[in-house]
C-alpha positions as CSV (number, residue, x, y, z in Angstrom):
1,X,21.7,-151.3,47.2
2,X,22.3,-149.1,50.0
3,X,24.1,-145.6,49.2
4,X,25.7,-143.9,51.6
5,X,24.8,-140.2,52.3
6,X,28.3,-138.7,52.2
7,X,28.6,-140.7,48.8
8,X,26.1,-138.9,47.2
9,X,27.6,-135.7,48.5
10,X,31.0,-136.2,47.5
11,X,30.6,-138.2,44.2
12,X,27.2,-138.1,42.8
13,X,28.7,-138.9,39.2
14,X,29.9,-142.2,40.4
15,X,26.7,-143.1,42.5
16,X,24.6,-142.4,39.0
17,X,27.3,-144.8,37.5
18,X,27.2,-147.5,39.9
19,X,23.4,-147.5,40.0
20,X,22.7,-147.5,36.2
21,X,25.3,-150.9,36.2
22,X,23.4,-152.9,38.5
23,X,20.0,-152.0,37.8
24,X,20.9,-153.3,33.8
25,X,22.5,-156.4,35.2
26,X,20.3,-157.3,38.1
27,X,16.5,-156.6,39.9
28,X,18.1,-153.9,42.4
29,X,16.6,-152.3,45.1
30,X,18.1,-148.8,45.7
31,X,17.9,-147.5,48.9
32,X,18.7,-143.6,49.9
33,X,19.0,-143.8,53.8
34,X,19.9,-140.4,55.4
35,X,21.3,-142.1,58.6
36,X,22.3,-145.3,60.6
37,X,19.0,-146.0,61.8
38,X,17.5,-145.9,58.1
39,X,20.7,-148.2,57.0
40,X,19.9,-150.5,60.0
41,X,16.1,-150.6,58.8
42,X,17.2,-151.7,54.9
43,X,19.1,-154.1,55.7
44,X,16.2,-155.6,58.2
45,X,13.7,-155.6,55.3
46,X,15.9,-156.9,53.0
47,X,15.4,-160.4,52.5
48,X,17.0,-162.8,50.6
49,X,18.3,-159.9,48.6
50,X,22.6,-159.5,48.7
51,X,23.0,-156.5,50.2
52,X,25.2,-153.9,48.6
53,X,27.1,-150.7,49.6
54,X,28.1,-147.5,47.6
55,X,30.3,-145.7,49.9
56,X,34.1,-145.5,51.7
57,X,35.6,-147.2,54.7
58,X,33.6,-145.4,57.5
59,X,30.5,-146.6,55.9
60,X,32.0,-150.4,55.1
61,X,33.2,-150.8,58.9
62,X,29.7,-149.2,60.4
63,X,27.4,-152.1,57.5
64,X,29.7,-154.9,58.7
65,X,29.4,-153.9,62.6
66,X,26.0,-153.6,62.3
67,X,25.3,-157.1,60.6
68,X,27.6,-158.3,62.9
69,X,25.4,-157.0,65.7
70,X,22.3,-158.7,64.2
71,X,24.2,-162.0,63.9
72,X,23.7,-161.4,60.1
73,X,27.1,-161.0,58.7
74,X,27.4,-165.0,57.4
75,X,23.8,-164.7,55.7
76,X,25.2,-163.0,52.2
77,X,28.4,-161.9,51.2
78,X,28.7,-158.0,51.1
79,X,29.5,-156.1,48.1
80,X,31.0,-152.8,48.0
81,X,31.5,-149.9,45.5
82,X,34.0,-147.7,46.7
83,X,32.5,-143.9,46.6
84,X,35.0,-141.3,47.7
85,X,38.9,-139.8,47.9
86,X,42.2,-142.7,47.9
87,X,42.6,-141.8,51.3
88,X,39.0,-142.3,52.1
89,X,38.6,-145.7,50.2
90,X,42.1,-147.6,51.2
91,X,40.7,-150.1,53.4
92,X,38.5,-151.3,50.6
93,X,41.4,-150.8,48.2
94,X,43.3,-153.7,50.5
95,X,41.0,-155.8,50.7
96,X,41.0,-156.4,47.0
97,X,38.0,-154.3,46.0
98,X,38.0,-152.4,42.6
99,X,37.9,-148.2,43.3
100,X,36.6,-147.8,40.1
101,X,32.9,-147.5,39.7
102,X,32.2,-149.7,36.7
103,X,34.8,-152.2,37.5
104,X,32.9,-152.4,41.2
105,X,29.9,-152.5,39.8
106,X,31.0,-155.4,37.6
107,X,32.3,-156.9,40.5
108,X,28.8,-156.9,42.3
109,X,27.3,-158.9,39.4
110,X,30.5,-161.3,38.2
111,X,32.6,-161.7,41.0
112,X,33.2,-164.3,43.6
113,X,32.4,-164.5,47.5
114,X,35.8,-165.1,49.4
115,X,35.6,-166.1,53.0
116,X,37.6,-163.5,55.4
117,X,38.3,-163.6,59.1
118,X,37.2,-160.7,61.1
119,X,38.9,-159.1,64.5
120,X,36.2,-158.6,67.0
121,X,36.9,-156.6,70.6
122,X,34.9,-157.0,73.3
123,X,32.6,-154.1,73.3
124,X,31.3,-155.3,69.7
125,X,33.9,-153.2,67.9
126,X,35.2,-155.1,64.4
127,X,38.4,-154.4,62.2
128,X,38.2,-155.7,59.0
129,X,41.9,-155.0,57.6
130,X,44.3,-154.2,61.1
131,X,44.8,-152.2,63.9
132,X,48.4,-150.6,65.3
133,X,49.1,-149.1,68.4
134,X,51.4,-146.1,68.1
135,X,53.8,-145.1,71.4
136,X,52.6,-141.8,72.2
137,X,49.7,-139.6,70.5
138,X,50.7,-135.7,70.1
139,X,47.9,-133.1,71.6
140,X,47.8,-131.7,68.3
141,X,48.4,-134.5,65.6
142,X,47.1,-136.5,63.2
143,X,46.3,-140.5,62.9
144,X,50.0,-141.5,64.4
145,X,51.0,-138.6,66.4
146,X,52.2,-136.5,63.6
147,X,51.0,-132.7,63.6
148,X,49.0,-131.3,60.9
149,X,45.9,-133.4,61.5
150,X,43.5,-130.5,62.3
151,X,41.6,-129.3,59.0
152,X,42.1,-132.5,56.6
153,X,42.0,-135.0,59.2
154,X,39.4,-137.7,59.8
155,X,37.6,-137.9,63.0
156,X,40.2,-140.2,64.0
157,X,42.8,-137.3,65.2
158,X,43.6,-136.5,68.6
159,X,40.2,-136.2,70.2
160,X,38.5,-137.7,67.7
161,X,35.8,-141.0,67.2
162,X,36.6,-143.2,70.8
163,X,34.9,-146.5,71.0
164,X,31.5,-145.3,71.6
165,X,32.1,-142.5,68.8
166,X,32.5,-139.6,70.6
167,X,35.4,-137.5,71.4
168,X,36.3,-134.0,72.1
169,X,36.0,-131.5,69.9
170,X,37.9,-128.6,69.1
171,X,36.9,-126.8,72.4
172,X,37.7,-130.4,74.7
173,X,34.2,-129.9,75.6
174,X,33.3,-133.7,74.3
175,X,31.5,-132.5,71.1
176,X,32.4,-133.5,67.1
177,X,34.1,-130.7,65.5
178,X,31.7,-131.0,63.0
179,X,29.0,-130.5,65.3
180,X,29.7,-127.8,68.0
181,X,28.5,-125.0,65.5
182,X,32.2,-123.8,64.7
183,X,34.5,-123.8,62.2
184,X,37.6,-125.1,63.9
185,X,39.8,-125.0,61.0
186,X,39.7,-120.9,61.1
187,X,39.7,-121.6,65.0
188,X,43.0,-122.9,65.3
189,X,44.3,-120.3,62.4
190,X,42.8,-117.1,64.3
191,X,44.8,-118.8,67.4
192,X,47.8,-119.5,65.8
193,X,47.9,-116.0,64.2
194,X,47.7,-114.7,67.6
195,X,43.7,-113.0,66.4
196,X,41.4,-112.2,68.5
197,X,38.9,-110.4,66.8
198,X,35.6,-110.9,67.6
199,X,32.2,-109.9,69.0
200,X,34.0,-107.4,70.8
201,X,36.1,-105.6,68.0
202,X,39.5,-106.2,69.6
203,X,42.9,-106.5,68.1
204,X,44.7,-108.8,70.6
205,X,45.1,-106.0,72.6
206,X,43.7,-103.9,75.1
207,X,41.6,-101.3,73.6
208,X,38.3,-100.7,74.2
209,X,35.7,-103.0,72.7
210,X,34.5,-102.2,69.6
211,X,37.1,-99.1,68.8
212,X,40.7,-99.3,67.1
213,X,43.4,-97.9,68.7
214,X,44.6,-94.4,68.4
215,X,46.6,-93.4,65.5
216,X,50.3,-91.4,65.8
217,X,48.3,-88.0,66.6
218,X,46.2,-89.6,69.8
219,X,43.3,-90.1,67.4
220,X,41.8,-92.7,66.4
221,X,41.5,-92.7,62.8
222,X,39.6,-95.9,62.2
223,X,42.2,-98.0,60.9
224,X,44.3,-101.0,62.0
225,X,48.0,-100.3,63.6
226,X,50.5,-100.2,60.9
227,X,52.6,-103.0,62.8
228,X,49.9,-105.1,63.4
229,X,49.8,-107.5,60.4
230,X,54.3,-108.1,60.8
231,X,53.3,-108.6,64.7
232,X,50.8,-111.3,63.5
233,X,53.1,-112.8,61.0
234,X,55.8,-112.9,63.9
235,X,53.8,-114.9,65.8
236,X,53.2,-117.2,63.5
237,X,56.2,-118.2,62.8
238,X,56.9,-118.5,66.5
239,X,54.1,-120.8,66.6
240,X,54.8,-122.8,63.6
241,X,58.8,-123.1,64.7
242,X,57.3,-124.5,68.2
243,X,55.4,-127.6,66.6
244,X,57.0,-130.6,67.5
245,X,58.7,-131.5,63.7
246,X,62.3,-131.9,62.2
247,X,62.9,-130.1,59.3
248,X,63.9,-132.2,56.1
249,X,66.2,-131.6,52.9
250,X,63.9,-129.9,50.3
251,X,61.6,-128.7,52.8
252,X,59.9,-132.0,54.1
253,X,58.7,-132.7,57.5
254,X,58.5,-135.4,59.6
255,X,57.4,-135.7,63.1
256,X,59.5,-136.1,66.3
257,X,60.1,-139.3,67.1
258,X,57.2,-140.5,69.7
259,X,58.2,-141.5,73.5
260,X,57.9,-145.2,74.1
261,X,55.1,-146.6,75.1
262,X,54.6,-148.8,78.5
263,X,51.8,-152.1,77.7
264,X,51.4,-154.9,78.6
265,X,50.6,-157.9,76.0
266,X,49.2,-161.7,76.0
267,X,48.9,-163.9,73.2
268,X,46.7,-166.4,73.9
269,X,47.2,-166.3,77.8
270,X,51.3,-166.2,77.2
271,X,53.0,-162.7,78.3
272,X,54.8,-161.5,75.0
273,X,55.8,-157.8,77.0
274,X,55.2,-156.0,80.4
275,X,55.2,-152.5,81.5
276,X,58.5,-153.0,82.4
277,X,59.4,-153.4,79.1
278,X,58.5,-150.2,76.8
279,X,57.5,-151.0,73.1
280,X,57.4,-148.3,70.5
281,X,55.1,-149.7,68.3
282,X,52.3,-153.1,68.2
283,X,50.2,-154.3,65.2
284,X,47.6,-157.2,65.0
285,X,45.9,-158.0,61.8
286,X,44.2,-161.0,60.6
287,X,46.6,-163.5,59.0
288,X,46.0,-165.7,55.8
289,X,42.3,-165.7,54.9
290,X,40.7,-168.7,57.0
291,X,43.7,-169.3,59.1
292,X,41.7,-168.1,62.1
293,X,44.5,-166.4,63.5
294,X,45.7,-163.0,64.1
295,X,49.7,-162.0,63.0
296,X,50.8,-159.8,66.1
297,X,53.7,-157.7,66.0
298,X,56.0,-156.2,68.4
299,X,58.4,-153.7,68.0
300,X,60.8,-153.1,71.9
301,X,62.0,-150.0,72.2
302,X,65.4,-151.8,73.4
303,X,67.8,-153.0,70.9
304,X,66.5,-156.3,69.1
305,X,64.1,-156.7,66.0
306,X,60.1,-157.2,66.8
307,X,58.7,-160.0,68.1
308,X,56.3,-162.1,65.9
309,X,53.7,-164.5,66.7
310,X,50.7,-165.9,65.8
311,X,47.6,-166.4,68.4
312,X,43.7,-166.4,68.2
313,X,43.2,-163.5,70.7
314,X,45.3,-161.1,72.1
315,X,44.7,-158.7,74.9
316,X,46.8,-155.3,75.4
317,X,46.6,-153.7,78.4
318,X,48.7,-150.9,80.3
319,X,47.7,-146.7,80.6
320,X,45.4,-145.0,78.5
321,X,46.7,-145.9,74.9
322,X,44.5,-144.7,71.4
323,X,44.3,-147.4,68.4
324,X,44.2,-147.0,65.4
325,X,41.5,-149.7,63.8
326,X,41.3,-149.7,59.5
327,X,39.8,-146.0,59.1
328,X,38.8,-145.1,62.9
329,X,41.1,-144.1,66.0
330,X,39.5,-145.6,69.4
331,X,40.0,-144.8,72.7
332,X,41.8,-143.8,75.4
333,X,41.2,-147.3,76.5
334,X,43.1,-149.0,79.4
335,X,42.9,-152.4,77.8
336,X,41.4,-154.4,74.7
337,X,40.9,-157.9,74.0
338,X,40.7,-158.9,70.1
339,X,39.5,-162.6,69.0
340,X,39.8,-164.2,65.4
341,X,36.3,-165.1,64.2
342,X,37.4,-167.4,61.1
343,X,35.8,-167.2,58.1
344,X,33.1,-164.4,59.9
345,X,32.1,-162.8,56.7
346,X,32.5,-162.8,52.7
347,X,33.6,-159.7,50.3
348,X,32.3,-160.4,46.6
349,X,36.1,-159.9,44.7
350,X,37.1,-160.1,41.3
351,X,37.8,-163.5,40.0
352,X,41.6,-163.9,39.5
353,X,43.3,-163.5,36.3
């Protein structure tokens, strides 16, 4: 039983809970591992023993990528207990997978093993549910180009986890926003609010470091410009009216609709679309379980409905494009070549009603 770390962070009530259900139902060995390399190390000492995971999708995707790496993944089937938010426990949630702790845990002990295919790229990446290509990816939105997908994002935003998991940060200088010793959320909110106070006392303007300006009587009275907090609020709302979004009835918003997108894609050797032909949208994703075949989907941006078809590998290719693969965002890439392994691996699912 492997638990993830950001499991026990986020949702220690449910670790306890899943733990205390297997350990009275089975011999379990728990394992705390406090990174990848510890992970990778359970799992090598393992055994004959089933290996099972308490945490959400990032961790899923990185246990089967790593047993698929060691040629390990048809040895057991893998059981999961989904630790974490809905958003960060839908790919499991798809799959079939209980989100609730004691059903999960049941899961582990009563279910069945059911075969699944598995999408592999080139470069060892896997994708367990789907992947979709979006046309466009805005400099400052979320998982398909829609703005807002700074504070709550995942590292799958704009500048987020490539394929070798790294990406800019908030500064474009390549490093995690989690890492690069800032916080970017009040980053991008002193920006926006035009602030820019800091080590050197300033108020967006041009006094002298460390001093406020001078009051009405040429004296500086220690105290911030009476205008200063409207001319602040001003430019937020400039800022905010400049984001690329079209109001709604009631107040929603959506984002602008994204430019079409030039690739070029093969099905099996056959030419579905060129760059000629701009598409605004493609999706692959693994078609009925042991078909060995991957549905692809293709959506012109010219007047007709999308293009369907069936194939065991399919290779998109055409400028730097991002997808967007179960709970990660990869790339830029140039191109990308997935193949149908059938029947690669086995998820332990509740037996059917």
């Amino acid at each position: 039983m492997v638990i993830d770390p950001n499991a026990r962070r986020t949702d220690g009530e449910s670790v306890r809970i899943a733990k205390d259900v297997l350990c009275a139902g089975a011999q379990t060995k728990v394992c705390l591992p406090d990174g990848p390399e510890e992970v990778e190390r359970a799992l090598a000492r393992r055994g004959a023993r089933r290996p099972v995971l308490v945490g959400d999708d990032r961790a899923l995707l990185r246990m089967v990528e790593l047993l698929h790496r060691r040629r390990e993944l048809t040895d057991a089937a893998l059981s999961v207990i989904p630790v974490g938010g809905s958003a960060t426990v839908a790919l499991a949630h798809s799959l079939g997978v209980p989100t609730d702790a004691v059903t999960a845990a049941r899961t582990v002990l009563d279910g069945a093993a059911r075969p699944r295919d598995l999408l592999v790229d080139e470069s060892g990446g896997v994708v367990l549910g789907g992947l979709r290509i979006p046309s466009g990816f805005a400099r400052h939105g979320g998982h398909d180009g829609t703005p807002g997908g700074g504070c709550g994002a995942a590292d799958g935003a704009d500048g987020a986890e490539g394929a070798d998991g790294h990406g800019p940060g908030p500064h474009g200088d390549g490093t995690r926003a989690r890492d690069c010793g800032c916080d970017p959320c009040a980053h991008d909110r002193r920006r926006a609010e035009g602030d820019e106070d800091g080590a050197d006392g300033r108020d967006g303007g041009t006094g002298a470091p460390g001093h406020d300006r001078e009051g009405p009587d040429g004296e500086g009275d220690g105290h911030r410009p009476w205008w200063s907090p409207a001319a602040r609020t001003a430019r937020t709302a400039l800022t905010l009216l400049s984001l690329p979004v079209i109001g709604l009835a009631g107040g929603a918003r959506r984002p602008a609709h994204p430019p079409p997108q030039r690739l070029r894609i093969e099905a099996d050797g056959v030419l579905l679309t060129d760059l000629d032909r701009p598409v605004e949208r493609v999706s692959v994703s693994t078609a009925a379980p042991g078909a060995g075949l991957a549905e692809i989907v293709v959506h012109p941006h010219a007047a007709g409905g999308p293009l369907r078809t069936r194939a065991r590998a399919v290779t998109v290719s055409g400028p730097d494009f991002r997808y967007h693969a179960d709970a990660l965002t990869h790339g830029p890439v140039r191109s990308r070549t997935w193949t149908v392994l059938p029947e690669a691996w086995s998820l332990m699912l509740p037996h059917p009603p």
